[in-house]
C-alpha positions as CSV (number, residue, x, y, z in Angstrom):
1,X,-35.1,-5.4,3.0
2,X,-36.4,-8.1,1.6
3,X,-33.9,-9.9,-0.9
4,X,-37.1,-11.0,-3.6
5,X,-37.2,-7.0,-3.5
6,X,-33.3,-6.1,-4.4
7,X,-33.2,-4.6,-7.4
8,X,-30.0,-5.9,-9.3
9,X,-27.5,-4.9,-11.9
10,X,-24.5,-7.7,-13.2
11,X,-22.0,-7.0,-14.8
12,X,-19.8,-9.5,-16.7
13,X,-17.8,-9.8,-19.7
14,X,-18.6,-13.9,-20.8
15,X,-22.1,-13.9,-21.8
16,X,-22.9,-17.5,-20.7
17,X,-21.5,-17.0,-17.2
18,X,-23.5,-13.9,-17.2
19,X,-26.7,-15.4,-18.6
20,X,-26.3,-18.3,-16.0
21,X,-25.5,-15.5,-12.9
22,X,-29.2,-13.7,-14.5
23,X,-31.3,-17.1,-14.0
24,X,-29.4,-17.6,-10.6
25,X,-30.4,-14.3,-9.2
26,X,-34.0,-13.6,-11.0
27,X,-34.9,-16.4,-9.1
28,X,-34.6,-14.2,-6.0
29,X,-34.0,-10.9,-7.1
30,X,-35.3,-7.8,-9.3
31,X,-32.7,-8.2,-12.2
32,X,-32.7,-4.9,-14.1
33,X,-30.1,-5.0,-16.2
34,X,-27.0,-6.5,-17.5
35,X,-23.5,-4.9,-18.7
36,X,-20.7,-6.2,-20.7
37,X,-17.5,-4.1,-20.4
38,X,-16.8,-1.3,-17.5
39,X,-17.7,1.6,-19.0
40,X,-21.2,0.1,-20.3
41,X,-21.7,-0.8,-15.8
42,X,-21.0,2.8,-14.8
43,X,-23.5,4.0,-17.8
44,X,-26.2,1.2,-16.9
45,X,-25.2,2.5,-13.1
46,X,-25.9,5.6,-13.6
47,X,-29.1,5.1,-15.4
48,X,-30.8,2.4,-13.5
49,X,-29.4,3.5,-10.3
50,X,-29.6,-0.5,-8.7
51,X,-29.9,-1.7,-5.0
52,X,-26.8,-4.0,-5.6
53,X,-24.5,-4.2,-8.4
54,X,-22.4,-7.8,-9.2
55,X,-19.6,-7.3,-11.2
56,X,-16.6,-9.2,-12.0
57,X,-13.5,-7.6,-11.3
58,X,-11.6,-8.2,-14.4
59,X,-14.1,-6.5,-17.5
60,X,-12.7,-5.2,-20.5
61,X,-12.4,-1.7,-21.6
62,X,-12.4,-0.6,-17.8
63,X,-11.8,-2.7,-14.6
64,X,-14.6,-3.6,-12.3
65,X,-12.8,-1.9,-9.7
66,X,-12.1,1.2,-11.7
67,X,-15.1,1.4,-12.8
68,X,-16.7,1.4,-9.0
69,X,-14.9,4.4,-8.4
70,X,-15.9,6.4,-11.0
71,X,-19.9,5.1,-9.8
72,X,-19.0,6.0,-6.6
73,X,-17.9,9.4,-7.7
74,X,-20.9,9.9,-9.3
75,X,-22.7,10.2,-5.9
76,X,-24.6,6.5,-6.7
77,X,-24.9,4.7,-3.7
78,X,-25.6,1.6,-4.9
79,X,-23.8,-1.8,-2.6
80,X,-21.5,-3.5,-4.5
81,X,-20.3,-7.6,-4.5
82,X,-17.5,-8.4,-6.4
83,X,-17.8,-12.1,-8.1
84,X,-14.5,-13.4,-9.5
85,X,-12.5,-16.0,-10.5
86,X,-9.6,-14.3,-9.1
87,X,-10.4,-14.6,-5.4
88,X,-7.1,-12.8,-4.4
89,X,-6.6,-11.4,-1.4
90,X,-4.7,-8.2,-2.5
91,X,-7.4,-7.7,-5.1
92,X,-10.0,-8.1,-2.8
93,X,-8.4,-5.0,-0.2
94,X,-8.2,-3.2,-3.4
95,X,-11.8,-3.9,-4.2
96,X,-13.0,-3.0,-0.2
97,X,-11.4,0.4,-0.7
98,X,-13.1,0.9,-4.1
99,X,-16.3,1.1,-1.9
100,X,-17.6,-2.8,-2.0
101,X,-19.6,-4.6,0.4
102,X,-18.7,-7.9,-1.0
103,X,-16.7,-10.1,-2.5
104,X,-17.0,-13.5,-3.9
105,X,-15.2,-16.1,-5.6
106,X,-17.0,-17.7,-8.7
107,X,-15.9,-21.2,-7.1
108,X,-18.2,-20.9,-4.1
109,X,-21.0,-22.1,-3.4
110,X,-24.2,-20.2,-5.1
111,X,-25.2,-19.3,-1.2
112,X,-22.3,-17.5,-0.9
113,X,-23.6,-14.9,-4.0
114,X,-27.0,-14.9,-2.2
115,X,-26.0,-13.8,0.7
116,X,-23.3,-11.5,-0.5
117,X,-26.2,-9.3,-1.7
118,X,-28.7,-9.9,0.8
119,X,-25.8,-8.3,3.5
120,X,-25.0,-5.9,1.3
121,X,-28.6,-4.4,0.6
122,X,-29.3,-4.5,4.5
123,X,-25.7,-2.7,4.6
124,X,-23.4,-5.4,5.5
125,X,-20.2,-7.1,4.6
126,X,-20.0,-10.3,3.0
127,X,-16.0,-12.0,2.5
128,X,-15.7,-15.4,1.2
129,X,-14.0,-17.4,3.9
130,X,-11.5,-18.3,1.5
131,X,-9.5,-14.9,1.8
132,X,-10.9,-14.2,4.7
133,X,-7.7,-14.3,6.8
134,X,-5.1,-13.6,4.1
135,X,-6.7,-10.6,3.5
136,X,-6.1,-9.5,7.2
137,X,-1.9,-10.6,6.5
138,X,-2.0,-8.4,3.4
139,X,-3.7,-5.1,5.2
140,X,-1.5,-5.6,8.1
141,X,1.8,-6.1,5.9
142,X,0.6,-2.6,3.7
143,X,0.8,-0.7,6.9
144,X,4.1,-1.9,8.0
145,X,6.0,-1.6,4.2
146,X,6.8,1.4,2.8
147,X,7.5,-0.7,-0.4
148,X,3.8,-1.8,-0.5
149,X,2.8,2.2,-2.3
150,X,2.4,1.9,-5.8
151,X,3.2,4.5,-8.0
152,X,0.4,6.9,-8.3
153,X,-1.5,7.1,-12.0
154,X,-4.5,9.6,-12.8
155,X,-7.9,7.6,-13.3
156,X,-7.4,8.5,-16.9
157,X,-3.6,6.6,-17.1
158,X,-5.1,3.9,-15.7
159,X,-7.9,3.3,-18.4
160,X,-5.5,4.0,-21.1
161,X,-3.0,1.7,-19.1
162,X,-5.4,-1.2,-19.3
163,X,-6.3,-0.7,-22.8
164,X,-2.8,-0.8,-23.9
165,X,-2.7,-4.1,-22.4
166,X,-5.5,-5.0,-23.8
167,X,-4.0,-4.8,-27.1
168,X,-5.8,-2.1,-28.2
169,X,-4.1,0.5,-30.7
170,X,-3.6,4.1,-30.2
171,X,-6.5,5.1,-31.9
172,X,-8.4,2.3,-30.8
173,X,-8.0,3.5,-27.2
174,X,-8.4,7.4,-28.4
175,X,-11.9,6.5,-29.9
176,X,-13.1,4.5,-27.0
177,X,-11.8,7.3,-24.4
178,X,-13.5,9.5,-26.7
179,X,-10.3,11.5,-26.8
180,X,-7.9,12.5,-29.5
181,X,-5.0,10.4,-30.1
182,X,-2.3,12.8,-29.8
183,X,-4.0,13.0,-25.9
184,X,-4.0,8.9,-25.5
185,X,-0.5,9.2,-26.0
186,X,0.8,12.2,-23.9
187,X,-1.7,9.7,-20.9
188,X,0.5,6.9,-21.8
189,X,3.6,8.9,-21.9
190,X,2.9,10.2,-18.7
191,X,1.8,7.0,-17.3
192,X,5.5,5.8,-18.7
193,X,7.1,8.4,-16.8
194,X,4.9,7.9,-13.3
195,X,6.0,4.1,-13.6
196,X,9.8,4.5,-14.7
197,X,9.3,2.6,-17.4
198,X,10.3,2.5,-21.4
199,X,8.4,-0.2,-23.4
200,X,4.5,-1.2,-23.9
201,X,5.9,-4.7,-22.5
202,X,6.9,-2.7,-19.2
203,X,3.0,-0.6,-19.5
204,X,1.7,-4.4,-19.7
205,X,3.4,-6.1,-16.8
206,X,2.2,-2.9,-14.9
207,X,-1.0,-3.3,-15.9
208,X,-0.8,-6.9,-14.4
209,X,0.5,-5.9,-11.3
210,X,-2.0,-3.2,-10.7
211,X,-5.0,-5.5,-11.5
212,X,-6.2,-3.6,-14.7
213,X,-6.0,-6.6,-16.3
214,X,-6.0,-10.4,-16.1
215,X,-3.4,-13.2,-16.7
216,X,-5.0,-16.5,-18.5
């Protein structure tokens, strides 16, 4: 495929890092649309149904990873590069078994972006050499430790479980979900109870430890 012919969704949450990743890739790709939070990339997914789709893993309202899985449960089969500032190696397994075909740290070089998406539209892999080898130590150390399982949540406690961390009230969250509030909190009760856990302080280091969210 050709890459001037890759048609192109992005997805992230700081507008002028987003507007600089448009110019960067309309000079070599169809752009077709931008998204701003998680839930508006699985909408603009869904709708413009893109070759490739850059996102940053860390988007507010839903994760970039979450929000891959629900895309890919949607039957779109549209390549996905990851492009963070977090180029951890744990999040980067997490991401690979979220369905991507690439992933990139925002400290690379702009080739590396390129040719993340020019693999992954001809249906390749693309790993920034910077992870590269850690991320074989930390697939090989989650097969050999029990300890490595996390606690399961429903995709539903884990968008309420981000949101919470976010800051965001009960309401707030029971609006956004589109749900009532009395159900936002029986998901974060549940979540409580999946996690072993008592406070929101507990929900929010949780929420750091899964990757939902962030720390600055």
């Amino acid at each position: 495929m050709d890459l001037r012919r890759i048609r192109v969704l992005l997805a992230d949450d700081h507008r002028m890092v987003a507007q600089a990743l448009a110019a960067l890739l309309k000079s070599s790709c169809d752009l077709v649309g931008l998204a701003e939070d998680g839930h508006a990339l699985v909408e603009e997914a869904t709708r413009l149904k893109p070759d490739v789709i850059v996102t940053d893993v860390f988007m507010p309202l839903l994760n970039g990873i979450d929000a891959v899985r629900q895309i890919k449960s949607r039957g779109i089969d549209s390549k996905i590069v990851f492009l963070t500032v977090h180029a951890e190696p744990k999040l980067a397994v997490e991401a690979f078994r979220a369905g991507a075909s690439g992933f990139v740290s925002k400290q690379s070089a702009v080739e590396e972006l390129i040719q993340a998406v020019q693999d992954a539209a001809r249906g390749r892999v693309f790993i920034t050499p910077l992870i590269a080898k850690d991320m074989i130590h930390v697939l090989i150390d989650d097969k050999g430790s029990a300890s490595s399982v996390e606690p399961h949540l429903t995709p539903r406690q884990r968008e309420v479980l981000q949101l919470i961390a976010e800051g965001r009230t009960m309401k707030q969250i029971a609006d956004i979900l589109a749900i009532s509030t009395r159900t936002a909190e029986t998901h974060k009760y549940e979540a409580m109870e999946a996690l072993g856990v008592k406070t929101t302080a507990e929900l929010v280091h949780w929420a750091i430890r899964l990757g939902l969210v962030a720390v600055d």
